[in-house]
VOPAGU-2260 file (C-alpha; in pm, 1 decimal, decimal comma):
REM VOPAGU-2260
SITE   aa  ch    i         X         Y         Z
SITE  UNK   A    0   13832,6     844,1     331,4
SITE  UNK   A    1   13934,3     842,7     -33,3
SITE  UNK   A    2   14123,2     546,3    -156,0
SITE  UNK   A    3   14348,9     765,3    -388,3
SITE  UNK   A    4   14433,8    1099,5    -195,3
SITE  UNK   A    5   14488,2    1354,3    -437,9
SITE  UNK   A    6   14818,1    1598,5    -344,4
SITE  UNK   A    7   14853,7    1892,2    -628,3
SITE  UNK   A    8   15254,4    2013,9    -674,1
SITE  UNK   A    9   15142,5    2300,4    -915,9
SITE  UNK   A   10   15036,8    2134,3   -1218,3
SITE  UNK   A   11   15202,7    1780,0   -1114,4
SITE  UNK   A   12   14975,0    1565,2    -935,3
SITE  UNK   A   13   15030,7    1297,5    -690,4
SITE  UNK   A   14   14801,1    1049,6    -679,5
SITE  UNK   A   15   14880,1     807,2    -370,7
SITE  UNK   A   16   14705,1     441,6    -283,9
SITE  UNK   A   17   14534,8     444,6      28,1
SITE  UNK   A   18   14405,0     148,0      71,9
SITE  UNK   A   19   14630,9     -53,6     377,2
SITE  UNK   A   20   14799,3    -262,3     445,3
SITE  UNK   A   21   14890,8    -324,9      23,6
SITE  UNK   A   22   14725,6    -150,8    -159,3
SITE  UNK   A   23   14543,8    -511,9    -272,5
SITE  UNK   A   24   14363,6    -370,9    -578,6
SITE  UNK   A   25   13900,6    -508,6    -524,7
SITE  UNK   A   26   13676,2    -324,4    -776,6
SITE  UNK   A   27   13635,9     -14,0    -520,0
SITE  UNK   A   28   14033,6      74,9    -554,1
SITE  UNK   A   29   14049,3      -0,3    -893,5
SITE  UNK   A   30   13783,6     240,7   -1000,7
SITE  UNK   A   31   13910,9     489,0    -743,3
SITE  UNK   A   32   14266,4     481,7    -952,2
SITE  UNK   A   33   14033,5     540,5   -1291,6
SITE  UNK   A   34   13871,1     787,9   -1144,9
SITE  UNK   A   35   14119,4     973,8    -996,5
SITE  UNK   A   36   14305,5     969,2   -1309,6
SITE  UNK   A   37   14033,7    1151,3   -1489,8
SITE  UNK   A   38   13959,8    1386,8   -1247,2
SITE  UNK   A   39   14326,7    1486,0   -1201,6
SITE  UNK   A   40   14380,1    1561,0   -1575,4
SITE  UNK   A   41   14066,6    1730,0   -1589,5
SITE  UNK   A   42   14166,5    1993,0   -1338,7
SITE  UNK   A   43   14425,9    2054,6   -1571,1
SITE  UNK   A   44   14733,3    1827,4   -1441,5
SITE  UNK   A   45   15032,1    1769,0   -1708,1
SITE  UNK   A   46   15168,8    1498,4   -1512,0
SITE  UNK   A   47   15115,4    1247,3   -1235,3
SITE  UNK   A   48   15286,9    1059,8   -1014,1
SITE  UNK   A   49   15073,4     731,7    -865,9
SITE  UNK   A   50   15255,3     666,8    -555,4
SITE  UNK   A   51   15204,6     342,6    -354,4
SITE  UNK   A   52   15371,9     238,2     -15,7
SITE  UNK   A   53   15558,4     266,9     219,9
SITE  UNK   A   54   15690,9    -138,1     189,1
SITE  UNK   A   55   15461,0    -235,8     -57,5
SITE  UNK   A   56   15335,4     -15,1    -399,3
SITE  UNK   A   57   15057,2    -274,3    -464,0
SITE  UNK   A   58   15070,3    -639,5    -358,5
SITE  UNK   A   59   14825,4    -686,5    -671,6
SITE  UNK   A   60   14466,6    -799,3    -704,9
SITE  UNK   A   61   14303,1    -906,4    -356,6
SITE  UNK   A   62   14337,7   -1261,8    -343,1
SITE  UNK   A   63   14122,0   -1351,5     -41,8
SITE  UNK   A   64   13808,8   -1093,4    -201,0
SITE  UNK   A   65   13827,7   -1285,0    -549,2
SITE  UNK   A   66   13872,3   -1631,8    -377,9
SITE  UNK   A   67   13550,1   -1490,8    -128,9
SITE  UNK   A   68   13336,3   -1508,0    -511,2
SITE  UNK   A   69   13339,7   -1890,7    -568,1
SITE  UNK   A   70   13176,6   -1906,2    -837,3
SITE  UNK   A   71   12966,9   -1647,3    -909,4
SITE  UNK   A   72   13111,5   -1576,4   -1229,7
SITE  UNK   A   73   12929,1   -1227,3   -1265,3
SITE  UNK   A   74   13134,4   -1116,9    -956,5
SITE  UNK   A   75   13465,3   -1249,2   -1120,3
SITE  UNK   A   76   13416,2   -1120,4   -1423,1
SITE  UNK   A   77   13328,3    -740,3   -1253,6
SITE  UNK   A   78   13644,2    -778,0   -1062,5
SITE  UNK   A   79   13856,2    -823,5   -1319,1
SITE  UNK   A   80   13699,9    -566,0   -1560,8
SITE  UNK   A   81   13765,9    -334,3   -1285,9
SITE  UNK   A   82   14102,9    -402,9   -1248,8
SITE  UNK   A   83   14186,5    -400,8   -1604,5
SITE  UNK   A   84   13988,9       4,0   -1657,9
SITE  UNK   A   85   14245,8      47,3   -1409,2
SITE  UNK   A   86   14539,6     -26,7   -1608,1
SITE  UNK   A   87   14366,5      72,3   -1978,6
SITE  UNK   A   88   14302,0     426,9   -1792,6
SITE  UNK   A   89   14663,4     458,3   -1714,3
SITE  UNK   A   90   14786,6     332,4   -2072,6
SITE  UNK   A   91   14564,1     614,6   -2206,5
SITE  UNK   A   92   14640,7     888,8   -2022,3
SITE  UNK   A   93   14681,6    1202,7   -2223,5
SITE  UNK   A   94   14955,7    1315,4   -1976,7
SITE  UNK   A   95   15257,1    1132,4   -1886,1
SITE  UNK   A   96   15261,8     937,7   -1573,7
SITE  UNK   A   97   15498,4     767,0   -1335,0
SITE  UNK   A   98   15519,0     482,8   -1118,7
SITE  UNK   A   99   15631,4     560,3    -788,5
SITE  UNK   A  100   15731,8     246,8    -597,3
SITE  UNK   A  101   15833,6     243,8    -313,2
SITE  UNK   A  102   15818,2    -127,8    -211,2
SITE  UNK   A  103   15739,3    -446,6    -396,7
SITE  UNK   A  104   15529,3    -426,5    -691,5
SITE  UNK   A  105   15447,2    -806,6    -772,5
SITE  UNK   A  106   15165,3    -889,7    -995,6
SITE  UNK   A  107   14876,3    -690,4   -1014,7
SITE  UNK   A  108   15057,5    -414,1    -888,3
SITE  UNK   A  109   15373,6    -474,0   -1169,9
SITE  UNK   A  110   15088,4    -431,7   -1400,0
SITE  UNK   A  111   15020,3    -104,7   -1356,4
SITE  UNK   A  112   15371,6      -1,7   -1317,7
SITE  UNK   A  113   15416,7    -116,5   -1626,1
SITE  UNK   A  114   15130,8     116,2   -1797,5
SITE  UNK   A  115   15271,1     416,7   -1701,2
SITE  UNK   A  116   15523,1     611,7   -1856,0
SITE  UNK   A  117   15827,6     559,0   -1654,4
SITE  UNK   A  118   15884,2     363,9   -1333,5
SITE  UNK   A  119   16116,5     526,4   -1086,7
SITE  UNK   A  120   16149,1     200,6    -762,2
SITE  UNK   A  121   16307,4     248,8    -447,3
SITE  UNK   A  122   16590,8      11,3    -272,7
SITE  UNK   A  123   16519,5    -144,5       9,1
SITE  UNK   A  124   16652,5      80,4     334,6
SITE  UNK   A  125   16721,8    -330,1     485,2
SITE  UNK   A  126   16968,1    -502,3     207,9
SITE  UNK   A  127   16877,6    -866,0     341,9
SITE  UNK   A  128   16492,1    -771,1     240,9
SITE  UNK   A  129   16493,3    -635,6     -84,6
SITE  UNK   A  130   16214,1    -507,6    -236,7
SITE  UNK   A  131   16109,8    -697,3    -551,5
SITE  UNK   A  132   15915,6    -656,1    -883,2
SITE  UNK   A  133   15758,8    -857,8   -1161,8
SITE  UNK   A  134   15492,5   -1095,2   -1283,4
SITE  UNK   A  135   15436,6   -1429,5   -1064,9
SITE  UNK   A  136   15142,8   -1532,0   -1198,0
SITE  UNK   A  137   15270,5   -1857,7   -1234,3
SITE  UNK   A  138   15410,2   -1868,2    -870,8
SITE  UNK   A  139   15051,5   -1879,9    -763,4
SITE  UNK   A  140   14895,0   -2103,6   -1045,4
SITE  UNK   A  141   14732,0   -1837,2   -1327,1
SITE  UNK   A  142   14846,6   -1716,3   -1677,1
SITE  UNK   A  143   14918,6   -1377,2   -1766,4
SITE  UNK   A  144   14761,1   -1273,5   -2046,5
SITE  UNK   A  145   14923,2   -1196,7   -2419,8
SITE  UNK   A  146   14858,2    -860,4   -2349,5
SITE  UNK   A  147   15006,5    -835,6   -2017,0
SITE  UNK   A  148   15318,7   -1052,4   -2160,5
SITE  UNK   A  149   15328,5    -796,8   -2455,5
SITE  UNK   A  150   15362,5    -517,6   -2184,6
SITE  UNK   A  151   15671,3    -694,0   -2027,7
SITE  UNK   A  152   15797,3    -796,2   -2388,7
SITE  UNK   A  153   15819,8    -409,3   -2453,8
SITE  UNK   A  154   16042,5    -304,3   -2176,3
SITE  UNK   A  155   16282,5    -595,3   -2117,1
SITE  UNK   A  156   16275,1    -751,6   -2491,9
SITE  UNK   A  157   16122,9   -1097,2   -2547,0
SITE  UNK   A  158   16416,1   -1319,5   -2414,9
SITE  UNK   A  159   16430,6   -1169,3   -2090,8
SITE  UNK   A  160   16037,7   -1164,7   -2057,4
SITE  UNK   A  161   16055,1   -1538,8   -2118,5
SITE  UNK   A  162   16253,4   -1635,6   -1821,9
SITE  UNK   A  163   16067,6   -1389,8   -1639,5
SITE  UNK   A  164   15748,4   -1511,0   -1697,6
SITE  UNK   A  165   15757,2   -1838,9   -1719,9
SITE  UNK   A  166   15922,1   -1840,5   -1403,1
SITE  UNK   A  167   15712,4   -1604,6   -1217,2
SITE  UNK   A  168   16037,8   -1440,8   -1106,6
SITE  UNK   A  169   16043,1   -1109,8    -892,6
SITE  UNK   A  170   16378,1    -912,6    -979,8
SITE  UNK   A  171   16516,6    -709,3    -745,5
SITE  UNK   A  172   16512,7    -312,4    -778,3
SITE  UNK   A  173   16881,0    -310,8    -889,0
SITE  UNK   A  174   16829,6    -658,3   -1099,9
SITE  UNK   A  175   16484,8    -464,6   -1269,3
SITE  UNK   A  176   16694,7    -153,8   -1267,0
SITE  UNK   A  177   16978,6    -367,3   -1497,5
SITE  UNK   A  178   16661,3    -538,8   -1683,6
SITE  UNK   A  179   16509,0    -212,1   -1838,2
SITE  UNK   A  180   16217,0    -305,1   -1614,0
SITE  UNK   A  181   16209,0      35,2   -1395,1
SITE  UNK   A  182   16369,2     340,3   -1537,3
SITE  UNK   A  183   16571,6     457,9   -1223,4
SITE  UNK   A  184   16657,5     343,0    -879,1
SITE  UNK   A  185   16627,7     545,2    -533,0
SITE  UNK   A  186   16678,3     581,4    -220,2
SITE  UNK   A  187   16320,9     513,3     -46,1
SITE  UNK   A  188   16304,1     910,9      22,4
SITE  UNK   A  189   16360,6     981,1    -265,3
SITE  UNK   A  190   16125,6     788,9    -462,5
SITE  UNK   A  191   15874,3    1041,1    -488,8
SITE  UNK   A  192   16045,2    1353,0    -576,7
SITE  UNK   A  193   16235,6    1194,4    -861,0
SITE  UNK   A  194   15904,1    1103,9   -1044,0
SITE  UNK   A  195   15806,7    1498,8    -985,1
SITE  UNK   A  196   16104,6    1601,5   -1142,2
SITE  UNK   A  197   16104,1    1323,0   -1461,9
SITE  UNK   A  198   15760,0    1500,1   -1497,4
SITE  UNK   A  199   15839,4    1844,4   -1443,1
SITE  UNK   A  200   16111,8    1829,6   -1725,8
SITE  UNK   A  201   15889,9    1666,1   -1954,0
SITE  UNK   A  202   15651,6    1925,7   -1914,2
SITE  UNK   A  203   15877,9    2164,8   -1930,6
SITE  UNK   A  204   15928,7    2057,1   -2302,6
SITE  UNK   A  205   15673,0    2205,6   -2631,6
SITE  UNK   A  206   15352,5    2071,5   -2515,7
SITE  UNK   A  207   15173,3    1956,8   -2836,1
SITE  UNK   A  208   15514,2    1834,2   -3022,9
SITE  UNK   A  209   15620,5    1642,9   -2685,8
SITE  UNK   A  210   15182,6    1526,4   -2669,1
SITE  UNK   A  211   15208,1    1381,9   -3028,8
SITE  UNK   A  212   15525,5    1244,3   -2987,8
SITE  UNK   A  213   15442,6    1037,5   -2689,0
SITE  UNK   A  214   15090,6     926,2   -2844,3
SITE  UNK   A  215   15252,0     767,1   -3134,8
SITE  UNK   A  216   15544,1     606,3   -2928,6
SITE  UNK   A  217   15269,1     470,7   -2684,8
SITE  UNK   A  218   15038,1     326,6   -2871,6
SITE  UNK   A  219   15137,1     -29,9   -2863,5
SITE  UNK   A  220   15072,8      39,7   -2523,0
SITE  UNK   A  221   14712,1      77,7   -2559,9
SITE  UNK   A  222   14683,0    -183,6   -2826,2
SITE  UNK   A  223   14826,2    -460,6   -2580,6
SITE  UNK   A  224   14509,6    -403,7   -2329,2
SITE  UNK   A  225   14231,0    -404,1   -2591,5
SITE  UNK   A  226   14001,7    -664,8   -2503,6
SITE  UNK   A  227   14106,8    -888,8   -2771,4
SITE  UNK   A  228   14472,9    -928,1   -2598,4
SITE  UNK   A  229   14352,0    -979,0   -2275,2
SITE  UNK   A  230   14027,8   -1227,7   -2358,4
SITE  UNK   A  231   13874,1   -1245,4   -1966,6
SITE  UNK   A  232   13666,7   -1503,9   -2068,3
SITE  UNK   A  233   13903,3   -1764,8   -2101,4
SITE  UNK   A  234   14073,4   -1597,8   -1840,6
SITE  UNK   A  235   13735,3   -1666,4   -1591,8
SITE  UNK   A  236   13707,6   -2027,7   -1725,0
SITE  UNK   A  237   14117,6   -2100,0   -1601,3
SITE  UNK   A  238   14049,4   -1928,2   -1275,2
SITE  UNK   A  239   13853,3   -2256,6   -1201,1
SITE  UNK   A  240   14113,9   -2484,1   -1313,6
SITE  UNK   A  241   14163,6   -2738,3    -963,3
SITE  UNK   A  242   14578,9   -2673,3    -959,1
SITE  UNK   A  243   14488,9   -2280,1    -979,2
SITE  UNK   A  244   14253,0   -2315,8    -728,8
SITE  UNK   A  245   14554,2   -2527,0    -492,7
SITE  UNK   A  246   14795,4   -2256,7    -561,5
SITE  UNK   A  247   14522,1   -2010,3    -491,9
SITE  UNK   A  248   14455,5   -2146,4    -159,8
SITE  UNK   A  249   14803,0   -2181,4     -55,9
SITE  UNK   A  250   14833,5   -1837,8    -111,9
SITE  UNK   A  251   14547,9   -1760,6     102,5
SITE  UNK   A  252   14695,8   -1975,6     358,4
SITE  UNK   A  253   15014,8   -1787,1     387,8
SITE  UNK   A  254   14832,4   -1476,6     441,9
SITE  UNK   A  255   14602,8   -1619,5     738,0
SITE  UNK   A  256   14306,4   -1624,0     567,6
């Protein structure tokens, strides 16, 4: 069974994580999302919607299969790579894309919500449990990169990326929804048909004016996952650090594992 399940609404794609319970993104899902990606605008797509859920869109990179590495750097390294194609292959798409979230979106899983083109979240159908988004890095003892930070920068401004950052906070969809950080809230039924229709009236737009225009708007985009912005290697060697480690194994501890 495919990892990404590809579901065609005339030439709007869905593109939906299949990888339960959370859509935890390991090197396999990762490339399945790159791959998916290419193979869906090959075929001739002019939008897609990458749809995660139900509860949870992705609940970010797999903790317990990185933490299963030690220290095989190699591995690590590989890993991450994988996860960051991932994100590069949405930032370059050469059609517009949506995040469709339909549950919490911490982390990893913010990450690529916040490469796409517009992030459409859904509230919570259980008010006392609301789902939440953002970048917690800190929460569980690691540093988000400049170019992950730049990525947040651009949609809430650089104040408001502070806080959120250097907290680790996890906004809720109407608090993101007030923060510029998704585009548009929904009802959980909703979720997905409101991406199709953002895309559907983009597309319904000159193609090559609306292409160029989005291109040159985007490209900071790009520029904020080149290698140079993310620099893995120093990433790898603060993976090791003994209070990321702690914070690391809490985490696994709180899932079981």
């Amino acid at each position: 069974m495919s990892l990404v399940e590809i579901h065609p609404h005339g030439d709007i794609a869905e593109l939906r994580l299949a990888r339960p319970p959370v859509n935890a993104l390991d090197p396999v899902l990762c490339t399945a999302i790159r791959d998916s990606l290419a193979a869906t605008v090959g075929s001739g797509a002019r939008g897609i919607a990458l749809i995660g859920g139900p509860s949870v869109f992705s609940a970010g990179l797999d903790v317990p299969y990185l933490m299963s590495l030690g220290t095989d750097r190699g591995a690590l390294m590989h890993a991450w790579e994988a996860f960051f194609g991932a994100a590069r292959a949405l930032a370059a798409s050469p059609v517009p894309v949506v995040a469709a979230i339909a549950g919490h979106a911490p982390a990893g899983g913010c990450v690529l919500a916040l490469c796409c083109d517009y992030r459409v979240m859904a509230r919570s159908p259980d008010p006392a449990k609301p789902f939440r988004i953002g970048l917690n890095e800190t929460q569980v003892g690691l540093v988000a990169p400049e170019g992950i930070q730049a990525l947040l920068r651009r949609v809430v401004g650089a104040h408001r990326a502070e806080r959120l950052l250097v907290g680790g906070l996890m906004p809720t969809t109407d608090e993101a929804l007030g923060l510029g950080l998704i585009d548009h809230a929904a009802d959980i039924d909703a979720v997905g048909s409101h991406a199709i229709g953002w895309l559907r009236s983009l597309a319904a737009l000159p193609r090559e004016p609306m292409q160029e225009t989005r291109a040159i708007a985007r490209a900071d985009v790009i520029d904020a996952l080149h290698p140079r912005h993310i620099d893995l290697e120093r990433f790898i060697e603060s993976w090791h650090r003994p209070d990321t480690q702690a914070a690391l194994r809490a985490v696994l501890a709180r899932l079981g594992k």
